[in-house]
C-alpha positions in Angstrom: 0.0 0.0 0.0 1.3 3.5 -1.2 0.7 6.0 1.7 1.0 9.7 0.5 -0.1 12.9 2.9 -3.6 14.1 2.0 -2.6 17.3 0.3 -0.7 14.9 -2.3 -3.9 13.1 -2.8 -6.1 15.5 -3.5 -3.6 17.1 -5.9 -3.0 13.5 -7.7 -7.5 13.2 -7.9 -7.5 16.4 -9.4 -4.3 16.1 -12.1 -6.0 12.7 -13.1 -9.3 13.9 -13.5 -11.0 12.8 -10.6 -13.0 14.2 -8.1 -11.1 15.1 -4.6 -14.5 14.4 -2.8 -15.1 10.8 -4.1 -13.0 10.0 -6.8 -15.4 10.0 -9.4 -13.8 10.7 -12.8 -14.8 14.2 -14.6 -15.7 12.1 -17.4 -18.8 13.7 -20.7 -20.6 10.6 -19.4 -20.5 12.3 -15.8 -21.2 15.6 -17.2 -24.1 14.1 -19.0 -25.6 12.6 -15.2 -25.2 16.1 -13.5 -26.9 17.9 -16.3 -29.9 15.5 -16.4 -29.9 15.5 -12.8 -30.4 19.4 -12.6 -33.7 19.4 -14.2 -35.0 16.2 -11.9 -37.8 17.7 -10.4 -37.5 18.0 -6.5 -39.9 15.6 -4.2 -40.3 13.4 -7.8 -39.5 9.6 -7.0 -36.4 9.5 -9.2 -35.1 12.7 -6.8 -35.7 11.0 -3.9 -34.1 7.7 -5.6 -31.0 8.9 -6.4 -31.1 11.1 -2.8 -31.1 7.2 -1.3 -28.1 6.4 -3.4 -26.5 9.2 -2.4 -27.3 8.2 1.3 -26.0 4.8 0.9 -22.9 5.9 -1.0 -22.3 8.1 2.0 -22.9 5.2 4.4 -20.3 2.8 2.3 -17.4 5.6 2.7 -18.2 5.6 6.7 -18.1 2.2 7.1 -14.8 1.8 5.5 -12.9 4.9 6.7 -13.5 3.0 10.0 -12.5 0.0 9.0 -9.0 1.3 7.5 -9.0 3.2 10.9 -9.4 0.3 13.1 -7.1 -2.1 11.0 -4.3 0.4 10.9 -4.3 1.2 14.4 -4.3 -2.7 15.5 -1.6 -2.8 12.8 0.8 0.1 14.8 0.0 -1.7 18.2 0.8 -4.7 16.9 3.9 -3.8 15.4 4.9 -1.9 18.3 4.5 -4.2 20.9 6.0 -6.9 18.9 9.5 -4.9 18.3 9.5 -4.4 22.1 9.1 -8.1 23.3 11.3 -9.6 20.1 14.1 -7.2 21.8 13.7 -8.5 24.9 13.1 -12.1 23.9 16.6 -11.8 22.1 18.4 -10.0 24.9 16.9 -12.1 28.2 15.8 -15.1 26.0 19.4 -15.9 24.3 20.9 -13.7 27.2 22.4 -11.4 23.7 25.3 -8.8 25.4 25.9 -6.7 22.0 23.7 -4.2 22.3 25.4 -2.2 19.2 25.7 -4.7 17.0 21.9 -5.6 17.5 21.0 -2.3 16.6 23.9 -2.2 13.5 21.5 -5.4 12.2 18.3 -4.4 12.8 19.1 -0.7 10.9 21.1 -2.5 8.4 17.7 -4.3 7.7 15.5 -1.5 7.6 17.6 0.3 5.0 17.7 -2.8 3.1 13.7 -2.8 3.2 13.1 0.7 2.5 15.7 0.5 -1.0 14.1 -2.4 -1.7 10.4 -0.7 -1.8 11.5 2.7 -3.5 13.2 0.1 -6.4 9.5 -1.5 -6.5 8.2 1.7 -6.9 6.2 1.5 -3.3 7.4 4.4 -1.8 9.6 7.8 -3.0 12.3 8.8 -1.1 14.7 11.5 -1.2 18.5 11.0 -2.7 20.7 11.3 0.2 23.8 14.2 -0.6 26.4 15.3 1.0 24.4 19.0 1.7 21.9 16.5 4.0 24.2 14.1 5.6 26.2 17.4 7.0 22.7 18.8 8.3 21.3 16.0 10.0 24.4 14.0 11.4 24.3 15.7 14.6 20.7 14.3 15.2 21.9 11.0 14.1 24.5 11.3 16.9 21.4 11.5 19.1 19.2 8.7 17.0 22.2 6.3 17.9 22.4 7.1 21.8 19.1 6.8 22.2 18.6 3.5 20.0 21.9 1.6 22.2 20.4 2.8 25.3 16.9 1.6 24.6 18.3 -1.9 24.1 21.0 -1.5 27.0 18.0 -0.5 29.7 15.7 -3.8 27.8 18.5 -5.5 28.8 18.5 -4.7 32.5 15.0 -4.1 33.2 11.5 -5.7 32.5 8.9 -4.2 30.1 6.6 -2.8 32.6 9.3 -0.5 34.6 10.4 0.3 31.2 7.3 1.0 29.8 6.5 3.3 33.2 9.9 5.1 33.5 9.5 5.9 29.5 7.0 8.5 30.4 10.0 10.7 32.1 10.7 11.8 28.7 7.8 13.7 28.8 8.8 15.6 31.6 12.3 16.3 29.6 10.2 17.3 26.7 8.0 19.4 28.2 10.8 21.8 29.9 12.7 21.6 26.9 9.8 23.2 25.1 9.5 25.8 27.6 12.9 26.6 27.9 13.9 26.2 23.8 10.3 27.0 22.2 8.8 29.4 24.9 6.2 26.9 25.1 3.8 27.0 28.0 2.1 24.6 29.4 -1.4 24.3 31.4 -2.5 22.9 34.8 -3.2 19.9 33.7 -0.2 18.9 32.1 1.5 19.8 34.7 -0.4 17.4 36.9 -0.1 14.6 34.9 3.5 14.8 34.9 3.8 14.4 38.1 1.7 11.8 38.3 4.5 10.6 36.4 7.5 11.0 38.7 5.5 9.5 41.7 4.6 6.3 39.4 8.2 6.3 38.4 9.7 6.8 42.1 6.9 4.3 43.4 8.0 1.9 40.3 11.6 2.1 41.5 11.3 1.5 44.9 8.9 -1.5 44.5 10.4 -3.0 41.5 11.7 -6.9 42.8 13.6 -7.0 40.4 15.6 -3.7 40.6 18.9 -2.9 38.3 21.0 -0.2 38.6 22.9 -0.1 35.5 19.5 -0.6 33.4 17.9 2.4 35.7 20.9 4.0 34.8 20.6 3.3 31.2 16.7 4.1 30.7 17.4 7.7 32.4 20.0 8.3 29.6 17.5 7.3 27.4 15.2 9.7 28.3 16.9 12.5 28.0 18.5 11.2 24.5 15.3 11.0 23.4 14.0 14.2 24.2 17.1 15.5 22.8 16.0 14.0 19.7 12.5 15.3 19.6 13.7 18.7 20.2 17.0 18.9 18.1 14.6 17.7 15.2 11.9 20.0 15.1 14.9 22.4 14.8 17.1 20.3 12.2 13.9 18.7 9.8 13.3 22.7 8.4 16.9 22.9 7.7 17.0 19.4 6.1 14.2 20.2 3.9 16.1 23.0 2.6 19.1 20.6 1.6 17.2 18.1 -0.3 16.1 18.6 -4.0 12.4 18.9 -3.7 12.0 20.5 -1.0 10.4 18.0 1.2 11.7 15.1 3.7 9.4 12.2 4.0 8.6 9.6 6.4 10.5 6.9 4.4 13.4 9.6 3.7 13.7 10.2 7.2 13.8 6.8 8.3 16.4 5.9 5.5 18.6 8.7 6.1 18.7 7.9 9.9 19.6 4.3 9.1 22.2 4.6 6.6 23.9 7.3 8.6 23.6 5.1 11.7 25.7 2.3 10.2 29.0 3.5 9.9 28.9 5.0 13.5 27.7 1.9 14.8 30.4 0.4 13.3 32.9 2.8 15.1 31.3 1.7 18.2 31.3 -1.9 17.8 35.1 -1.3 16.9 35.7 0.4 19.8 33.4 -1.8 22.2 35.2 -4.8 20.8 32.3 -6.7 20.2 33.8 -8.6 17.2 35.6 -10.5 19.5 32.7 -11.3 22.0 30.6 -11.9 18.9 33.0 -14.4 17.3 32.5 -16.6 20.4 28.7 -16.6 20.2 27.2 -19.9 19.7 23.7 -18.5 19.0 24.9 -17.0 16.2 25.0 -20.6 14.1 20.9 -20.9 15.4 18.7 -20.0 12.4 16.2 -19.2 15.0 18.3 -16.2 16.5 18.7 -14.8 12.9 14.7 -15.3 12.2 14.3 -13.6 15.2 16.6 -10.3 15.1 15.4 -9.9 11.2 12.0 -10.3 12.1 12.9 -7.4 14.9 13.8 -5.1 12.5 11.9 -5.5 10.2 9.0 -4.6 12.9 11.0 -1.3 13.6 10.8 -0.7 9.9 7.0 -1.3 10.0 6.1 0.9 13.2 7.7 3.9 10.8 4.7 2.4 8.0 1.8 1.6 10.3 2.0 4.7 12.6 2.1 7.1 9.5 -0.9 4.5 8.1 -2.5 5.4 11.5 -1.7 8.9 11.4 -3.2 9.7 8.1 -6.4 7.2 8.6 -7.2 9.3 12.0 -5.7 12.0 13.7 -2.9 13.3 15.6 -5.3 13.0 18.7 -6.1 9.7 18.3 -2.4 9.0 17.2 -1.5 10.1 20.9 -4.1 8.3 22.8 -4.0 5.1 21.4 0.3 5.3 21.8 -0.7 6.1 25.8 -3.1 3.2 25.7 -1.1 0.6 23.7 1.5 0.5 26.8 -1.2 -1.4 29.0 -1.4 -4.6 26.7 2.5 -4.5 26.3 3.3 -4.4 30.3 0.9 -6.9 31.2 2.7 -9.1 28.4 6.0 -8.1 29.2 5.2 -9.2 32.8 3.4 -12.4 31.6 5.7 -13.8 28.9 9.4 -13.1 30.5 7.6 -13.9 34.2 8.6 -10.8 36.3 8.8 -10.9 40.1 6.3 -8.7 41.2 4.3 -7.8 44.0 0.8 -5.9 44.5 2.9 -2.6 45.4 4.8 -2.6 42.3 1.6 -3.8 40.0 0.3 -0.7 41.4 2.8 1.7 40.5 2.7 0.2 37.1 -1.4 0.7 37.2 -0.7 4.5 38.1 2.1 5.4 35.6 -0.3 3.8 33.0 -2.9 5.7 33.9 -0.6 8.7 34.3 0.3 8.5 30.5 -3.2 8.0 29.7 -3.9 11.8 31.6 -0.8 13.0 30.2 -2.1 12.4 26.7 -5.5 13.8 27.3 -4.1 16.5 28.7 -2.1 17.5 25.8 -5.0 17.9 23.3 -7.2 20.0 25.7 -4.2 22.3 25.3 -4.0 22.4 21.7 
């Protein structure tokens, strides 16, 4: 399925003749129908006949706009949750210690994907220069912290405390706005995000199965990947500038982050050494590891397809909410498949930084 913004399609509907309401071709034949149906007398049978059609065409277009909206929103949790729990099934489940080189492979992958579509003609994507390599390789910088600490805090930590402590991103967004954007924020906001730091302190304290380094880890990441929303709101204009039409799409965004991701992975793995821990890796001659961390990426590549699927089937509203909400079916998985220690004090903390994230999100668009 080709996905295109909704300004594109209305502009392809009306260069091929179509109408941008309901597709129907400006055809004589169609000319014909609207001229015969202007002298169709009103209250006559064959009025109220075609206003039934009309009715029922209308009816047709709801029922599927819903239906695209609730398939490609199961398809964005789905894909979602699954990249999550595949990364922790290949760190905890084959006990995996090379965090870079995961995320070299699972990158690697998605660039392979996304060349491979453009070539089938699937998707357009912009030609990567020299101009916008030296614009957005700082953010890459940040793309590839934030990616190796992700996986680094997985590692460490189970899926629920990760899930909960994600949300103090938020919190680093939300000053960063204020402080970098002059962005203010309302009462409610405000509450929900600390709603956030008790769920998170609560989380911590009741967590049976408390790490250090992975806390350690998943507070860099929060602040890495705050750093990235903020830096590239500031870099994407810029970008756009450097590219030859003018525009920097989804699938060119998610290429150029890849490609520019690999060599510097491969720096780190260098200097990590983890060709040597690597080339004493049994797993590594399982073709279920390799099914695995391919099917992994290629989930990362389809969370970039099925959120902007979402995205364009809904709105950014809904897009928000339904990111909140997909976290409850992920910790309760996280907690059943991997089978976390727990207790009810720590189930609770979980309960209330979901429900905190929920708040946060409704929050947000009564402030919009």
């Amino acid at each position: 399925m080709v996905l295109r913004n909704g300004a594109d399609d209305l502009e392809n509907a009306a260069l091929n003749g179509a109408n941008p309401v309901n597709g129907v071709p400006n055809s004589p034949r169609g000319g014909i129908r609207r001229a015969h149906s202007a002298r169709i007398v009103p209250g006559s049978r064959l009025s109220s006949a075609l206003e039934d059609l009309d009715v029922e065409g209308d009816e047709k277009n709801s029922r599927k706009s819903r239906h695209q909206a609730v398939v490609s929103g199961l398809a964005y949790c789905a894909s979602s949750c699954s990249m999550i729990l595949l990364n922790k099934y290949l760190l905890s489940g084959y006990n995996f210690n090379a965090g870079i080189s995961l995320m070299f492979y699972q990158n690697l992958i998605s660039v392979i994907a996304v060349v491979i579509l453009s070539f089938l003609g699937a998707i357009t994507i912009e030609p990567i220069t020299w101009k916008l390599v030296r614009v957005w390789f700082p953010v890459n910088v940040i793309f590839v912290g934030m990616l190796v600490s992700s996986i680094y805090s997985l590692k460490n930590m189970n899926v629920a405390m990760v899930t909960i402590l994600k949300n103090m991103t938020n919190i680093v967004t939300a000053l960063g706005e204020m402080y970098l954007f002059g962005k203010h924020h309302n009462r409610k906001v405000w509450g929900s995000l600390l709603l956030m730091v008790l769920s998170a302190v609560a989380g911590g304290f009741t967590d049976l199965s408390f790490h250090g380094v992975g806390y350690a880890w998943q507070i860099l990441n929060c602040f890495l990947t705050a750093a990235y929303s903020l830096t590239l709101r500031k870099v994407m204009d810029t970008a756009k500038q450097a590219t030859k039409s003018g525009n920097l799409g989804e699938f060119s965004m998610v290429l150029l982050n890849n490609s520019l991701s690999l060599p510097l992975g491969l720096v780190l793995i260098l200097l990590f050494n983890e060709i040597e821990y690597l080339s004493t890796l049994p797993i590594l001659s399982l073709p279920t590891f390799w099914l695995v961390i391919t099917l992994s990426g290629l989930f990362g590549l389809a969370i970039s397809f099925t959120s902007m699927w979402f995205l364009y089937q809904t709105s950014p509203t809904t897009y928000s909410l339904v990111g909140s909400l997909n976290k409850i079916p992920l910790s309760v998985a996280g907690i059943a498949l991997f089978r976390v220690p727990t207790s009810l004090p720590n189930l609770l903390s979980i309960i209330f930084g979901l429900f905190a994230g929920v708040v946060f999100a409704k929050a947000k668009m009564s402030s919009k």
